[in-house]
N, C-alpha and C positions, 0 to 999 in steps of 0.2 A: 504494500500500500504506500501513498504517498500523502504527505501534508497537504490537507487542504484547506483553505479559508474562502468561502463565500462571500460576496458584499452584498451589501442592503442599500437598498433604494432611499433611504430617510438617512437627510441628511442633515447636519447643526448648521449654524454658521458661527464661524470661530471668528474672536474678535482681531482686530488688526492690532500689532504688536513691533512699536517700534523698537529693535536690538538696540540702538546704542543707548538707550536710555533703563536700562539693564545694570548697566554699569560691570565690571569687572565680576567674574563669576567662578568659583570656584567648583567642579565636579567633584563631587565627594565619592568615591570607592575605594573597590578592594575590601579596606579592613580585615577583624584581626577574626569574624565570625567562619563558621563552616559553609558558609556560603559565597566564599571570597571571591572564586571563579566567577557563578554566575554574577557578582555586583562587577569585577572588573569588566564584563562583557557587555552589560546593563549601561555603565559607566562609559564604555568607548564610543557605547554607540550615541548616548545621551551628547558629549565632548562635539562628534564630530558632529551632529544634526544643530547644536548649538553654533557654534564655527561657521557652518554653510551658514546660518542665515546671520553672520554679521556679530554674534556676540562674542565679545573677548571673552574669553573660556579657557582655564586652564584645567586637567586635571590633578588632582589633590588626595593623597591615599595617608590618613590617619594614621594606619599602623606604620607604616614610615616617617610621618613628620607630624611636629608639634601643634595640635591644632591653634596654640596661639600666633602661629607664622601668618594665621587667615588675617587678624589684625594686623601684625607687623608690614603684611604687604597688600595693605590695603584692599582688601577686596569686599564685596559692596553685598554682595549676596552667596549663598550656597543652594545648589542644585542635588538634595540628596541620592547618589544612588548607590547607599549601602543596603547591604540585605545582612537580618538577623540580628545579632547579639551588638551590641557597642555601634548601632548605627540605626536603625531601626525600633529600639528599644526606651526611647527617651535620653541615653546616654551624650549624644553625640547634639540631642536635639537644646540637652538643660547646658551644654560647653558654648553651644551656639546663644544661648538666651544672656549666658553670662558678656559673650564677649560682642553683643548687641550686633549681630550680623543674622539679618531674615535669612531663613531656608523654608525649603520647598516641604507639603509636604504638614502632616497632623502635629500636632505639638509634644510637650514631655509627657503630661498624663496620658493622653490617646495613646498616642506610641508604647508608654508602657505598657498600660492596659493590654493595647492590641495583640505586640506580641505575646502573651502570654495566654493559652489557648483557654487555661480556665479561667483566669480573671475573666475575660472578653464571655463565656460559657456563665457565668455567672450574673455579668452585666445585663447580658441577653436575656436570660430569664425573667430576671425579677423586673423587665420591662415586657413580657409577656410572648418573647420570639423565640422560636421555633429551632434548637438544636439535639443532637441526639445525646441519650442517655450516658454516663460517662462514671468511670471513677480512678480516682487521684491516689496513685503509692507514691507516700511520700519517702525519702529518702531511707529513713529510719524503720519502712513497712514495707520492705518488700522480701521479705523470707519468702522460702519457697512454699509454704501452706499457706499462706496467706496469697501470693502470686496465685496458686492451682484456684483460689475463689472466684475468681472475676468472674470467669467466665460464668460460675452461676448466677452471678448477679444480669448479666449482660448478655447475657446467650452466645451462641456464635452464629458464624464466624462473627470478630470483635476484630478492632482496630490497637493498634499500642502505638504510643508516638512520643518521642518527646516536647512537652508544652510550648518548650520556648526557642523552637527550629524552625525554618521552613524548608519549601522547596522537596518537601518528601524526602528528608534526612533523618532517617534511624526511623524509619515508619514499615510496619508490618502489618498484613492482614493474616491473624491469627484464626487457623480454621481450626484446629484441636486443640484439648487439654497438653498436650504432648509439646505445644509449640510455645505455649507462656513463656518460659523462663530463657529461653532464649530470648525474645522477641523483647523481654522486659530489659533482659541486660544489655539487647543493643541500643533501644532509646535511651539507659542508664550512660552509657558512651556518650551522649551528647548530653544532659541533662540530670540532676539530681533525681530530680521528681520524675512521672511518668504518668502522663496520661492512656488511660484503657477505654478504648471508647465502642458507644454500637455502634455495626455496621449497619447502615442505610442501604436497600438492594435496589441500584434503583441507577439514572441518571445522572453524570456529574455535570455541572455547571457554573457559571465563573461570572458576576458581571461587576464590571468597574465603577464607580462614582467619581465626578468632577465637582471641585465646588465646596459650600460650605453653609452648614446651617439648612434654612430654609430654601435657599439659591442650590442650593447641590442638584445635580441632576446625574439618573442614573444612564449609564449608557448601553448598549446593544448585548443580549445575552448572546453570551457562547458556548455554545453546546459540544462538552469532549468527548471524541471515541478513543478511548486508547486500544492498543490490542491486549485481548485478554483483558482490559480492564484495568491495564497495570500503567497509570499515569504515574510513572514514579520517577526520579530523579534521571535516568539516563534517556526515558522518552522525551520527557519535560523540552532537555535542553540539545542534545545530542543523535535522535535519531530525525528521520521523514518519518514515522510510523505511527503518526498520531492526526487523525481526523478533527480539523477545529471547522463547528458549522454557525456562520453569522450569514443570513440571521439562524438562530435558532432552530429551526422548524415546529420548534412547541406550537404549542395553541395561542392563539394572540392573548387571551387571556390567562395562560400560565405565564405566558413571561409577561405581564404586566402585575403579576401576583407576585413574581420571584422579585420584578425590580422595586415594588413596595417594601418587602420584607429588606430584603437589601437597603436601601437605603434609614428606614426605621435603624436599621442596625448600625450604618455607617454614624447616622445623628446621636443615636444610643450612647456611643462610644466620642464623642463629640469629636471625631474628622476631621479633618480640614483640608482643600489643597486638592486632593486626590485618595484614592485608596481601591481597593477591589475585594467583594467578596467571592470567597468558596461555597456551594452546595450542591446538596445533593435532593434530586426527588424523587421520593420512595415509588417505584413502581405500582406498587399493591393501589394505594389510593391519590395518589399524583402528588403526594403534600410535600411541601420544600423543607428541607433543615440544613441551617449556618452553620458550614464547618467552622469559617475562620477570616477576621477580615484582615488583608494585608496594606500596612501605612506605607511600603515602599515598594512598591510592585516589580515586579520584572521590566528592562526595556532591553531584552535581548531581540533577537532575528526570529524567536520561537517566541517571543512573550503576547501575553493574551489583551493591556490595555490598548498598546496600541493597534491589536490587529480590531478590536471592538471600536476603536475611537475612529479608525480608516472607514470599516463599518457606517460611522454616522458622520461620515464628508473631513475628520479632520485627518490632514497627514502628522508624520513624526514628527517632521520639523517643527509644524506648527502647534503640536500638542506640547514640546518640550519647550517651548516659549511661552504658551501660557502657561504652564506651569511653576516655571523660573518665574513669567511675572506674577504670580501667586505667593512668593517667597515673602513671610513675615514673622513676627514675632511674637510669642504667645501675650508679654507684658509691651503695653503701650509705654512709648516714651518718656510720658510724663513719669510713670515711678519709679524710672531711674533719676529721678533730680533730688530724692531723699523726702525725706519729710516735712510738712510746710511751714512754715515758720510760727513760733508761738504769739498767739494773742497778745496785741499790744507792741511784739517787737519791731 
């Protein structure tokens, strides 16, 4: 089989974006996460799409240099595109709030929240959305009689993952009792904790959000066929052997169902900038459940926002420009000027 993407007839219209007034721009990848590949690949191709249309753009990899070099050399904004741990996690985003330079992109709390699959599993609930059943070995609980439980709690086949990874790194779909304890100690490899989670039988599905607050708008669902079913790290990014269909072919009214819930969830998690959710919809009664929303998405040659954003009229170039001009700061200006001065003085 070969890769394929369909386009859709509905189109945005993406706003006009002067580059030089951008100012100096910093591409953030690499870093120091399990994801370092795919962000340098995210990252070149973010660099060069910036570049063609006029912005001074330099690439910039934290795990090699001091992120206070950003201020030292002046630069006016950042273009996040780390994935995972120290870049997508609020770390990278609370270094940027300090050293007062907007980046692209959800803030420290979203970001933490985000990555972290049960925070995010937990925010979703008690706002009343739709994810599947799940349970949490925390570092200190995962003996092997306690490991052999889940599966009674959760049936099979079950999911094991590490919470606070992407990209389908140290992810298993556990179809026997016989498979736990492996499957727990490879997401242990990445992760302290481990999520155990249900599997959903069903369709998977991916749709991005632009935007923010009430302005956010969701974009074009994409519908994956993996083979076998196995979207997992070497399909992802490394093979043709993966089916991406925009538009969708659901029912017009499934995916205007998937992209409510989705964005409810994006807002849930208060967003910003960009982001894209994970789901799946259970075959048995069509109903959708939020794996997982991602604050820094892929922008590889196989990545899913923009082949959804092409989808609805915008190209690379111009999606990575609004984006960059998206770039801000969680604290408004003013409360960096300290505290107001006392009555009378």
């Amino acid at each position: 089989m070969t890769r394929r993407a369909a386009t859709s007839r509905k189109t945005v219209t993406a706003p006009s974006i002067d580059a030089k007034t951008l100012g100096k721009t910093a591409v953030l990848m690499g870093g120091s996460s399990a994801e370092r590949e795919i962000s340098l690949l995210s990252g070149n191709g973010v660099l060069a799409a910036l570049k063609s249309a006029g912005v001074d753009a330099q690439a910039f990899d934290p795990s090699q240099r001091d992120l206070a070099d950003l201020k030292r050399e002046g630069f006016a904004r950042c273009f996040i595109a780390l994935h995972g741990r120290h870049g997508e996690d609020g770390t990278v985003q609370g270094a940027l709030e300090l050293l007062g330079i907007p980046y692209t992109g959800s803030g420290v709390m979203a970001s933490a929240i985000a990555l972290d699959k049960v925070m995010t599993k937990r925010v979703w609930l008690a706002e009343g959305l739709p994810t599947p059943r799940w349970v949490r070995l925390d570092a200190d609980d995962q003996s092997r009689e306690r490991v052999r439980t889940v599966p009674d709690d959760l049936g099979l086949p079950l999911i094991v993952k590490p919470p606070r990874e992407g990209s389908s790194i140290g992810v298993t779909k556990v179809m026997g009792y016989s498979q736990m304890q492996d499957a727990v100690a490879l997401a242990a490899r990445y992760d302290p904790d481990v999520l155990c989670e249900e599997f959903i039988e069903g369709i998977e599905v991916t749709c991005p959000v632009l935007g923010e607050g009430a302005t956010a708008r969701a974009l074009p669902v994409v519908r994956i066929a993996a083979p076998e079913g196995k979207y997992d790290y070497q399909n992802k990014y490394f093979t043709d052997e993966v089916h991406y269909h925009v538009p969708s072919g659901l029912p017009a009214a499934e995916e205007a169902e998937i992209q409510r819930i989705v964005l409810a969830a994006y807002r849930a998690l208060e967003c910003r900038g960009w982001g894209r959710a994970d789901l799946m919809v259970r075959s048995s009664d069509r109903k959708p459940f939020l794996l997982e929303m991602n604050t820094s998405p892929g922008m590889t040659g196989h990545s899913l926002v923009p082949m959804s954003a092409k989808a609805a009229g915008i190209a690379y170039e111009q999606l990575c420009l609004m984006l960059l001009a998206s770039a801000r700061l969680d604290a408004p200006q003013a409360s960096r000027l300290g505290p107001p001065p006392k009555a009378g003085a």
